[in-house]
C-alpha positions in Angstrom: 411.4 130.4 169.0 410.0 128.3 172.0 408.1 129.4 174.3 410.1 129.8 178.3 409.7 127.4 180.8 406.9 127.6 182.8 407.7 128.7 186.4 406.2 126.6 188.8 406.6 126.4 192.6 405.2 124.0 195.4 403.6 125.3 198.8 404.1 122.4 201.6 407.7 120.1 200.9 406.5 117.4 203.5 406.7 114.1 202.2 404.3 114.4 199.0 405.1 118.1 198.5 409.2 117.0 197.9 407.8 114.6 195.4 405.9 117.2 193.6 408.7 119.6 193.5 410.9 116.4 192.6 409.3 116.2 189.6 408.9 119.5 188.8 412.5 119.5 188.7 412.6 117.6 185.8 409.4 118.2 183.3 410.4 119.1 180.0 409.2 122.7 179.5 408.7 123.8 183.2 411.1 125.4 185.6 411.3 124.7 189.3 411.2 128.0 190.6 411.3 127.8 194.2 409.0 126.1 196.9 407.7 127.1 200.3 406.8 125.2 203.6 406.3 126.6 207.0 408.9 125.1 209.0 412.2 126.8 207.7 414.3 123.8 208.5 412.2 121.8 206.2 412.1 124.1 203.2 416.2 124.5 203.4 416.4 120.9 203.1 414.5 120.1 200.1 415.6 123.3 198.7 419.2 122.0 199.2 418.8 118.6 198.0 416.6 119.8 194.9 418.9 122.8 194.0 416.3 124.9 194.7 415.3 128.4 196.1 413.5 128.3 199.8 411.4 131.3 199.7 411.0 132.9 203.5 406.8 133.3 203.1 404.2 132.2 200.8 404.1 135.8 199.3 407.3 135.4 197.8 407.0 132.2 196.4 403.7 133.4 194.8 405.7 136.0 192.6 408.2 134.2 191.4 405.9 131.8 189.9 403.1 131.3 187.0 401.6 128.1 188.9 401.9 126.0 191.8 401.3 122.9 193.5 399.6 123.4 197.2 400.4 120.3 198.8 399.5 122.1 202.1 397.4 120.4 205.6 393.7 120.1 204.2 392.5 123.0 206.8 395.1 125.2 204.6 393.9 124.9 200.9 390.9 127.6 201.4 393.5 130.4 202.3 396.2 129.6 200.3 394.8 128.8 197.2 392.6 131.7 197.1 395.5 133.7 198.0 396.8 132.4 194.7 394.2 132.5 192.5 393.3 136.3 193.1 397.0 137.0 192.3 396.0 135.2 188.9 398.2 132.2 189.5 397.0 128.4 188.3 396.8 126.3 190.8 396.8 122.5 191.3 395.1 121.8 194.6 395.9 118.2 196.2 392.9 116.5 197.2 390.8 117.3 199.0 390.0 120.6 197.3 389.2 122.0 200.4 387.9 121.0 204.0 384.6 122.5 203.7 382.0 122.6 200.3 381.8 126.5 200.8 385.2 126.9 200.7 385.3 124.7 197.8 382.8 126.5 196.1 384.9 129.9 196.6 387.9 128.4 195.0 386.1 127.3 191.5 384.2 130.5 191.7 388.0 132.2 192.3 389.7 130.9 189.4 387.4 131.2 187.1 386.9 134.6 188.0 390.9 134.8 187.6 390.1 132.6 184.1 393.4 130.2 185.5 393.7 126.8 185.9 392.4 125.3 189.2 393.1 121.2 188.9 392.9 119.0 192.4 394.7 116.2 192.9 393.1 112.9 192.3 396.3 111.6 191.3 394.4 107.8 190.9 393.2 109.3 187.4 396.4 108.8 186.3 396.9 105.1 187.5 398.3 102.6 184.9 395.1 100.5 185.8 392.5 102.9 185.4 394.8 104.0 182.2 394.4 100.7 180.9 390.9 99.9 181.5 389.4 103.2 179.9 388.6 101.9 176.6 387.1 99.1 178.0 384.6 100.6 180.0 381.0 100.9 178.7 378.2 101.5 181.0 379.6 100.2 184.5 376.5 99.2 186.6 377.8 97.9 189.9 381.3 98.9 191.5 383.3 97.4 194.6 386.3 99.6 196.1 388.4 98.6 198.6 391.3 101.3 199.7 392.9 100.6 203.1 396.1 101.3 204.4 398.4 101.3 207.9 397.4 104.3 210.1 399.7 107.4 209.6 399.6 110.9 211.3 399.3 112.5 207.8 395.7 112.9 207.1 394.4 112.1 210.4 393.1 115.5 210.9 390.1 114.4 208.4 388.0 112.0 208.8 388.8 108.7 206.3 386.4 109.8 203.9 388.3 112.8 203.2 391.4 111.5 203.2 391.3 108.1 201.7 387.7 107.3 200.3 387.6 110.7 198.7 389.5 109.0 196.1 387.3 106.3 195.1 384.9 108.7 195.2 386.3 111.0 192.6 386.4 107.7 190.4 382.9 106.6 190.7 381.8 109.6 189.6 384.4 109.8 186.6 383.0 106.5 185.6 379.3 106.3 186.2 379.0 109.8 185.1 375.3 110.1 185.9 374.0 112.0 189.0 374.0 110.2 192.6 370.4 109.1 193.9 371.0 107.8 197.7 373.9 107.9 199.5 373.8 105.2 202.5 376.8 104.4 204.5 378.4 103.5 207.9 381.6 104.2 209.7 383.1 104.2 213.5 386.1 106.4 214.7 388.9 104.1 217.1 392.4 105.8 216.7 390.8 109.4 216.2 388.3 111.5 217.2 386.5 111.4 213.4 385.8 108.5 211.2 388.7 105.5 211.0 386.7 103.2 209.1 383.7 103.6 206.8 381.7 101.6 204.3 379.1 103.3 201.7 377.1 102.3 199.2 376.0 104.9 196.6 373.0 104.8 193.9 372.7 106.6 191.1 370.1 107.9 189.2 370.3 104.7 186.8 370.0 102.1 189.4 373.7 101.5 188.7 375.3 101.2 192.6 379.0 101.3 194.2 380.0 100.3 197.2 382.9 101.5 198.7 385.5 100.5 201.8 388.1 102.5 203.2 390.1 101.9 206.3 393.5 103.5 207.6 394.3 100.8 210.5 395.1 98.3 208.2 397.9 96.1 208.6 399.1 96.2 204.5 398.1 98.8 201.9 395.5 97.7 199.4 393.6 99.5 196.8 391.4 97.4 194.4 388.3 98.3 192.2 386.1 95.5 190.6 383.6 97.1 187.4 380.4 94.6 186.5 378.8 96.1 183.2 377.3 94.6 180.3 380.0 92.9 178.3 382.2 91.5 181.3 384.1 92.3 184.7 386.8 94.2 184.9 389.3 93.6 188.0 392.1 96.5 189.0 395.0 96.5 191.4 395.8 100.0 191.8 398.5 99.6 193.8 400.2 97.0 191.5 398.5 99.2 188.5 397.7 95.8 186.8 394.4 94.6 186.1 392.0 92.4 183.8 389.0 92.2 181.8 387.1 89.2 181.5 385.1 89.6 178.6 382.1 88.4 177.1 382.3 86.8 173.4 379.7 88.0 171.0 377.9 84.6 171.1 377.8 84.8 174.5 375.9 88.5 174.6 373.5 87.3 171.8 372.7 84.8 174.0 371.8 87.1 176.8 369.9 89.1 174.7 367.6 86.3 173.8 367.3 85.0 177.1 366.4 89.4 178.1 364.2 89.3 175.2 362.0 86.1 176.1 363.0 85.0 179.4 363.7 81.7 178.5 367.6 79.5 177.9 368.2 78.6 174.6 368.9 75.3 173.4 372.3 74.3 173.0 372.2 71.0 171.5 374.9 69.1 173.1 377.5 69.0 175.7 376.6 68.1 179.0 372.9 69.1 179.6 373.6 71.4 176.5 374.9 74.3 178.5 378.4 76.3 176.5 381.9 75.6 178.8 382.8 78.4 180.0 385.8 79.3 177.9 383.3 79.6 175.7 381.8 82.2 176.2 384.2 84.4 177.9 387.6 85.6 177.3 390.2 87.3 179.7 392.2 90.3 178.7 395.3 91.5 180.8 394.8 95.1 180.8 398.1 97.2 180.0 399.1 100.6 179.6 402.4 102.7 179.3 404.9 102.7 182.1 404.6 106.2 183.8 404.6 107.5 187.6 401.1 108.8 188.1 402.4 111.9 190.1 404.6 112.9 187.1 401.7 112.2 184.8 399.8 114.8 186.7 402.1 116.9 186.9 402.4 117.1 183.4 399.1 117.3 182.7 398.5 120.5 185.1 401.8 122.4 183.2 399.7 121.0 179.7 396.8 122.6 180.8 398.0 126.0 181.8 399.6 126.1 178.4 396.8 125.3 177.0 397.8 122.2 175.2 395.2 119.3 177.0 392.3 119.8 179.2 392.3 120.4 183.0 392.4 116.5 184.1 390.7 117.0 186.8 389.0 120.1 187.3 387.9 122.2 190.2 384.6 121.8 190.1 384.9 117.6 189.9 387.1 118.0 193.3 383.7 120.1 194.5 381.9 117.1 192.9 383.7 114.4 194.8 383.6 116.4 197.7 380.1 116.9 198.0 379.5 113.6 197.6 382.2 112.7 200.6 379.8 115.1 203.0 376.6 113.3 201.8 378.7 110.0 202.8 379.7 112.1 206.1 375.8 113.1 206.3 374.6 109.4 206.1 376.7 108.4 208.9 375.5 110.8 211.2 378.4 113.1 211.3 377.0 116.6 211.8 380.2 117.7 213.4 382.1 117.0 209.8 380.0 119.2 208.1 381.7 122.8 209.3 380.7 125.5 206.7 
């Protein structure tokens, strides 16, 4: 006998919460069991369209489901998802986890209390790009983001780091995974009282480094991350989720490893001054990966893990990782009025 669906609701229907509760709509093995935003209006609409319930408070949305979705304003997540969590319910928290680290802290400290799922929302985990390139990577030792995008009201109450960097952030630590040594970085606010536009360069323990952009008063929306590690470069377009690996061949790494070794170039013996063409000794790969939507994906993955069938993708404690980190960016740049405890 299978098991029933899994009822799941969503807390904020603005314009990621609908897709959320879109999507719930139609996972295999979950039921959409009502959602709740604070504007009335709002919640009848997508309620109507989605041929769902609209639950009058939070409250009541909280016991009619097993697990939600908080797709809330940042300033929200502390109260709400606590709220959640002591009532036992699992709860996937969209990035950031929360606006401060202390209220970040007493989220992870709630749910595992609770023993429930708490997984934030760093839907880039699921890109087709970074999909792609995860068999390929293998010791990264220098990466360059670049995430900007056209200014929009959502978000602004949070300074870029928060809101667009934190990303980027949350995947520099997923693939350096090593502990952060400096944190160095820069950034001006023109649109908004906090920070529009910020650059940061962070080193880890290794010596490995990666320095980051993020910008929301750009004209077109770009997202690209470029890996340098031992065997090659890998280049990603998360917005297009394409990417490639330019690889180096065998001969080509023995040849590295002599000239490490001795500090001198090998002969070649022919060719033009005897130095290998290229093509030679590198090979390009166009890095691939299953068709999916990345907020489905996740989605799937947080009903997974409250089954208990796959890990928590991205845990509560990595969004307090990639948090902390954001407020030692905020730190470096001076911000003391970001850091609110």
């Amino acid at each position: 006998m299978s098991a029933a669906p899994l009822a799941v609701g969503v807390a904020g229907v603005g314009s990621l919460g609908f897709h959320h509760a879109r999507h719930y709509g139609s996972l295999p093995g979950v039921r959409l069991a009502g959602i709740y935003d604070a504007r009335p209006e709002r919640a009848a609409e997508v309620a109507t369209q989605l041929g769902t319930t609209a639950f009058s408070s939070y409250d009541a949305l909280l016991g009619a489901v097993e697990a939600l979705s908080i797709v809330t304003p940042t300033p929200d997540h502390h109260a709400t998802g606590l709220k959640a969590l002591r009532m036992g319910k699992h709860v996937l928290m969209e990035k950031p986890l929360a606006e401060t680290i202390p209220q970040a802290e007493e989220l992870v400290a709630a749910a595992d209390q609770a023993g429930v799922v708490l997984q934030t929302g760093h839907i880039e985990r699921f890109n087709r790009a970074i999909r792609a390139a995860a068999e390929h990577l293998d010791r990264p030792r220098y990466i360059e983001s670049d995430r900007v995008a056209p200014f929009a009201l959502r978000g602004s109450d949070v300074a870029v780091i928060l809101d667009l960097m934190i990303h980027d952030l949350d995947l520099v630590l997923s693939l350096m995974k090593e502990p952060v040594k400096e944190v160095h970085a820069s950034g001006i606010g023109v649109l908004t009282k906090s920070v529009d536009i910020a650059t940061a360069r962070i080193e880890f323990q290794s010596g490995a480094v990666a320095n980051l952009t993020a910008s929301r008063l750009a004209r077109d929306r770009v997202r690209k991350l470029r890996v340098f590690q031992p065997t090659g470069y890998i280049s990603l377009d998360l917005s297009a989720g394409t990417g490639e690996y330019l690889r180096l061949k065998p001969a080509a790494r023995a040849i590295l490893a002599v000239i490490n070794a001795t500090g001198k170039l090998p002969s070649f013996g022919g060719g033009s001054g005897g130095t290998p063409d290229l093509s030679s000794i590198i090979e390009e790969l166009k890095l691939e990966a299953p068709e999916g939507d990345s907020l489905a994906l996740e989605l799937a993955s947080f009903a997974g893990a409250v089954r208990g069938k796959n890990p928590v993708a991205v845990s509560g404690q990595e969004g307090l990782d990639a948090l902390r980190l954001a407020y030692r960016v905020l730190q470096a740049m001076g911000q003391p009025q970001q850091l609110a405890s």
